[in-house]
C-alpha positions as CSV (number, residue, x, y, z in Angstrom):
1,X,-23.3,-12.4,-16.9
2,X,-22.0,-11.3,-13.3
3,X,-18.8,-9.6,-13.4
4,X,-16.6,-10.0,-10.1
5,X,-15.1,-6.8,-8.7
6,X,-11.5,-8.2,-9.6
7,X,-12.5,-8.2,-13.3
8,X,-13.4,-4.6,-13.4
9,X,-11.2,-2.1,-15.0
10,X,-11.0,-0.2,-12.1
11,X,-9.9,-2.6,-9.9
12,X,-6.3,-2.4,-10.2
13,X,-6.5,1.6,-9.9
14,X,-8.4,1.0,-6.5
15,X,-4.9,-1.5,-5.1
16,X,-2.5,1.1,-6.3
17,X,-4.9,4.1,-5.1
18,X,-4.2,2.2,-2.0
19,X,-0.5,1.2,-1.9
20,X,-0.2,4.9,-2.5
21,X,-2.1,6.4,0.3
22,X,-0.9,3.6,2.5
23,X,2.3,5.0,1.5
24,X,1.3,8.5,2.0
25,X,0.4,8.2,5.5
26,X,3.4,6.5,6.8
27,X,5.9,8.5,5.2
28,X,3.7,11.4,7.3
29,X,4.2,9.5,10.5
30,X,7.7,9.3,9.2
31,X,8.0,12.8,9.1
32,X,6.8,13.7,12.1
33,X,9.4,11.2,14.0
34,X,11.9,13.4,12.0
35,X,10.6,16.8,13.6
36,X,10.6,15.4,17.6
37,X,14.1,15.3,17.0
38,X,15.8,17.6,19.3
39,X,18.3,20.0,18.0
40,X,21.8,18.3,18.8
41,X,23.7,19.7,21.6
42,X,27.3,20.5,21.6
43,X,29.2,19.6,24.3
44,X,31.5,22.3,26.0
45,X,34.7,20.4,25.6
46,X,37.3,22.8,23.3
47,X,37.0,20.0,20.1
48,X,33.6,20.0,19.2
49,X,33.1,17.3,15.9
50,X,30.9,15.9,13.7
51,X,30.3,12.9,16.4
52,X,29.7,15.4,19.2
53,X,26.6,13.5,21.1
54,X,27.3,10.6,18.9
55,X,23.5,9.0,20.5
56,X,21.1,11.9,18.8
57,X,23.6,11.9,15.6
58,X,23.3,8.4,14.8
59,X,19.1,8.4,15.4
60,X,19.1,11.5,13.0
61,X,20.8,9.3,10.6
62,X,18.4,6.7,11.2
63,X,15.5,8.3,11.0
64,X,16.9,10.5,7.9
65,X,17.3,7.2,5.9
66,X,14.4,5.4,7.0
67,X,12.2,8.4,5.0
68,X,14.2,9.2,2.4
69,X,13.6,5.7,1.4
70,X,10.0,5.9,2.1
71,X,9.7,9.4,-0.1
72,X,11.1,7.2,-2.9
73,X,8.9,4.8,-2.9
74,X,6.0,7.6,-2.7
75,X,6.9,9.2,-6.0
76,X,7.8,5.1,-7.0
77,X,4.1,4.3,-6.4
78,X,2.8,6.9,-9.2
79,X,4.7,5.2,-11.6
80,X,3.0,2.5,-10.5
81,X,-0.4,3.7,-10.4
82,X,0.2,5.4,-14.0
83,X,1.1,2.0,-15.1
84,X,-2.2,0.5,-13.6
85,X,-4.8,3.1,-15.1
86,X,-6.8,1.7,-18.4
87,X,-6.7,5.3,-19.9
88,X,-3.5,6.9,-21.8
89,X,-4.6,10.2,-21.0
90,X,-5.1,9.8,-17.4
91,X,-1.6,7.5,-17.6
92,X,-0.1,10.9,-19.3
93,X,-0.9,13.2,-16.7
94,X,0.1,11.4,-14.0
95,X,3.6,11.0,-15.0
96,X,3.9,14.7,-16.2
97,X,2.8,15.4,-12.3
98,X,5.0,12.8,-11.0
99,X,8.1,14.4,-12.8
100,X,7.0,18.2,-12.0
101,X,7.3,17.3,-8.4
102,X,10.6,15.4,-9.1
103,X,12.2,18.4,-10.4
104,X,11.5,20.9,-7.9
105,X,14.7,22.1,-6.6
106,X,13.7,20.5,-2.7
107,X,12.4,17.5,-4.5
108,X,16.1,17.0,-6.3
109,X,18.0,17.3,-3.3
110,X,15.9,14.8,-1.3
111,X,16.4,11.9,-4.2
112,X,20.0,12.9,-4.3
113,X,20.2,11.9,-0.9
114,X,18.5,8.8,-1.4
115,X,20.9,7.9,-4.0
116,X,23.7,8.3,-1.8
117,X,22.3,6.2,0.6
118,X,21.1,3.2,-1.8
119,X,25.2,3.4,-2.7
120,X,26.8,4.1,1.0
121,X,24.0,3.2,3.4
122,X,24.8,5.8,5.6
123,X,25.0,9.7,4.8
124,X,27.7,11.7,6.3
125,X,25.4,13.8,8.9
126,X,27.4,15.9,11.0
127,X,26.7,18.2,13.8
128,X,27.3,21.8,12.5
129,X,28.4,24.6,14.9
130,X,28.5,28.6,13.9
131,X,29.4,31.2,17.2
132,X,27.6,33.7,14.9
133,X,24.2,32.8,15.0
134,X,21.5,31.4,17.6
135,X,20.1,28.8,14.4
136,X,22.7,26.5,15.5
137,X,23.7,23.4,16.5
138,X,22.2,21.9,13.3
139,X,22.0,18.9,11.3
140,X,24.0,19.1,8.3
141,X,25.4,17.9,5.5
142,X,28.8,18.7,3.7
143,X,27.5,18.9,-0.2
144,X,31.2,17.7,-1.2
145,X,30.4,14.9,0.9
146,X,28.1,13.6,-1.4
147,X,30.1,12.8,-4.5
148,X,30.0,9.5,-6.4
149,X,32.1,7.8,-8.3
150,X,31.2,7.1,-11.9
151,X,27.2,7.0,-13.0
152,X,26.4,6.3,-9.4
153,X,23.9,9.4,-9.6
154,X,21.4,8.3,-12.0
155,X,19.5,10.8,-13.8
156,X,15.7,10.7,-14.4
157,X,14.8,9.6,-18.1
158,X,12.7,13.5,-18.3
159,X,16.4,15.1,-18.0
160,X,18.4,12.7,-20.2
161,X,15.9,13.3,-22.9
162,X,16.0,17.3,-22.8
163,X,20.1,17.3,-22.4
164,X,20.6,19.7,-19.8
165,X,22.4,17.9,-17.6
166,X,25.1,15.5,-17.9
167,X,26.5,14.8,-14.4
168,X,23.7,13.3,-12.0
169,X,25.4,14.9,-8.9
170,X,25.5,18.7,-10.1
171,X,21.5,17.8,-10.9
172,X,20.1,17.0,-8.0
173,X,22.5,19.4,-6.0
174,X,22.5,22.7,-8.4
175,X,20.2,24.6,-5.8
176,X,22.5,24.3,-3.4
177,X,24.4,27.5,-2.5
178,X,26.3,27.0,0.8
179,X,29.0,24.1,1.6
180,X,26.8,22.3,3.6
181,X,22.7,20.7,3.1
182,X,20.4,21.3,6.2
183,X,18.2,17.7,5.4
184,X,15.5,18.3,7.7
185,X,15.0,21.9,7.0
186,X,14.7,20.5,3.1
187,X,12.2,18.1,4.1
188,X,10.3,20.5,6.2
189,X,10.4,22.5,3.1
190,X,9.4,19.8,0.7
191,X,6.4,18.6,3.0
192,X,3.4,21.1,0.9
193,X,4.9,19.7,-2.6
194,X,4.5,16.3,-1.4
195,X,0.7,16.8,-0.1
196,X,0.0,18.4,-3.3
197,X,1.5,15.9,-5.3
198,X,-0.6,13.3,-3.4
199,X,-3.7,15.7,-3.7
200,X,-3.4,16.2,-7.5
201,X,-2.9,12.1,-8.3
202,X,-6.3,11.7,-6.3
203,X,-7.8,14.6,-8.7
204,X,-5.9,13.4,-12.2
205,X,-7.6,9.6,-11.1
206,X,-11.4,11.2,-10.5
207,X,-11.5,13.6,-13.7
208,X,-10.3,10.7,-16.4
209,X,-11.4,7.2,-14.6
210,X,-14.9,8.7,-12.9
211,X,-16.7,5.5,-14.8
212,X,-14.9,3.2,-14.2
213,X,-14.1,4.1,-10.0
214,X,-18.2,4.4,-9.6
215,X,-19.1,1.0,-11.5
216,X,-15.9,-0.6,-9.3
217,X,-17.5,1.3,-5.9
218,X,-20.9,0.0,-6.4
219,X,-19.8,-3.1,-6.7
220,X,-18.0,-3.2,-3.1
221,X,-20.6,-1.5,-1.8
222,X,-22.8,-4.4,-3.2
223,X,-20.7,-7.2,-2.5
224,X,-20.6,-5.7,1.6
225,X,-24.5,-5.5,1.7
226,X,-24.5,-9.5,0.5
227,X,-22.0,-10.1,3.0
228,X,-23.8,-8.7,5.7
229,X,-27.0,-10.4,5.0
230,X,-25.5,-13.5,4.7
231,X,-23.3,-13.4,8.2
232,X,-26.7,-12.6,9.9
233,X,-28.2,-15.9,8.1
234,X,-25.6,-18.5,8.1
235,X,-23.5,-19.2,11.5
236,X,-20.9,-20.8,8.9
237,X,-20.8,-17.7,6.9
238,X,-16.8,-16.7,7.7
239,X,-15.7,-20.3,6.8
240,X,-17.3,-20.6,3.8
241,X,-16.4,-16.8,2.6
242,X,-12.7,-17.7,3.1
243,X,-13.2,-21.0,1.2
244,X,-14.2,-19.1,-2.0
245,X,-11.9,-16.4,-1.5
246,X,-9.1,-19.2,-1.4
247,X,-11.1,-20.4,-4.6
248,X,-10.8,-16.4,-6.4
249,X,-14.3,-16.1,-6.3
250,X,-14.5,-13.4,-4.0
251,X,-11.6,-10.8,-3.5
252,X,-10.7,-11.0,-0.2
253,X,-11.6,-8.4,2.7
254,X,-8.4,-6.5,1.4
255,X,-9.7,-5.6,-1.6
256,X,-12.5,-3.4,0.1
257,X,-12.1,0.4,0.1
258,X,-10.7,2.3,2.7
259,X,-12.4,5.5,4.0
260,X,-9.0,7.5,2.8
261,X,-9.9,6.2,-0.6
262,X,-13.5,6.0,-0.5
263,X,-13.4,9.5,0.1
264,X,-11.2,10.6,-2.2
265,X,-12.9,9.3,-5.5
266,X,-16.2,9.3,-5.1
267,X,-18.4,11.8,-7.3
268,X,-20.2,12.7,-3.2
269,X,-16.7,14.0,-2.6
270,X,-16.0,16.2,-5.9
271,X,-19.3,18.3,-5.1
């Protein structure tokens, strides 16, 4: 009986695997659009506000939203992935990585920011001045600022279940110590925990799915070589290979591994 690379077990691991590193990489490219900011420039007129060079502040806002929502989706996508795994173990061990990385002070701060912008679409960055030190202008954020009414903070399940926290804001802000939030110094910060994170789901998936990633990989690797053979044969090949992937016979050229993944779970790479 022929099995069809949809049908393997490993399969939906491989589409996640790469919803996640697709992720990955543009929330990097994301991050880098973040850091060619320029530190904002204050004007030399005597009132100096929060929408001094209103241009750069309202990009910084931009920018600042458009990852925040993208880092959510990141730690999003190993839910997704634990979901899509056939083993419990490996299912296990994601999550407890997922929700380590969550709970890092940088990590809580980040989410509490995206959570005030799912609620307000826009997070009150201002331009912060200081005459006693050369760090400034900077981005910032007034922590007050951030406040919710009612439940708007949500807590993660991991924190409801161990009690210690009953109000989502003081949560995801409790590491702050000064009145205002520096966001792209926290990013900055966060940057190494999110590269491990990414680094240790890659790792979690080759130690408890090996089997079932190198039956799944010599299938596409299979299914290519056939391909190839029978584009060089048949000048009709392309029509008829998008007539049966219309059919579901064949999973379509999508389905094929990227080098990023390729890479990442074979047994080659884990010598």
């Amino acid at each position: 009986m022929v099995v069809r690379p949809r049908e393997l077990p490993g399969r939906d691991v491989i589409y996640s695997l790469q919803q996640f590193e697709w992720r990955f990489q543009t929330l990097k490219r994301d991050g880098e659009q973040l850091n060619q900011i320029e530190d904002p420039g204050l004007d030399k007129s005597a009132t100096q506000h929060r929408f001094t060079n209103r241009e750069h502040l309202h990009e910084a806002e931009r920018r600042l939203h458009h990852f925040l929502s993208g880092y959510y989706t990141f730690k999003c996508l190993v839910t997704t992935l634990a979901q899509s795994v056939p083993d419990p173990v490996c299912t296990d061990r994601l999550k407890y990585r997922r929700d380590n990385f969550a709970d890092k002070s940088s990590s809580r701060v980040i989410l509490g920011m995206r959570h005030y912008v799912q609620h307000h679409n826009v997070l009150p960055v201002l331009v912060k001045n200081s005459t006693f030190s050369k760090s400034f202008p900077r981005y910032a954020i007034n922590v007050d600022d951030l406040h919710m009414d009612g439940n708007s903070y949500r807590l993660p399940q991991m924190v409801i279940d161990i009690g210690e926290h009953n109000d989502g804001y003081d949560y995801f802000y409790e590491s702050v110590d000064d009145i205002c939030i520096y966001p792209f110094e926290i990013i900055a910060e966060n940057w190494d925990d999110v590269v491990d994170l990414r680094d240790d789901v890659y790792a979690i998936v080759r130690m408890t799915l090996q089997e079932e990633l190198d039956e799944y990989v010599e299938q596409i690797r299979e299914l290519k070589r056939v391909r190839e053979e029978l584009r060089d044969e048949h000048e009709i090949f392309d029509d008829m290979l998008q007539e049966l992937e219309n059919e579901g016979v064949l999973p379509s050229m999508r389905e094929l591994l990227t080098p990023e993944i390729h890479d990442r779970i074979t047994e080659d790479d884990c010598s």
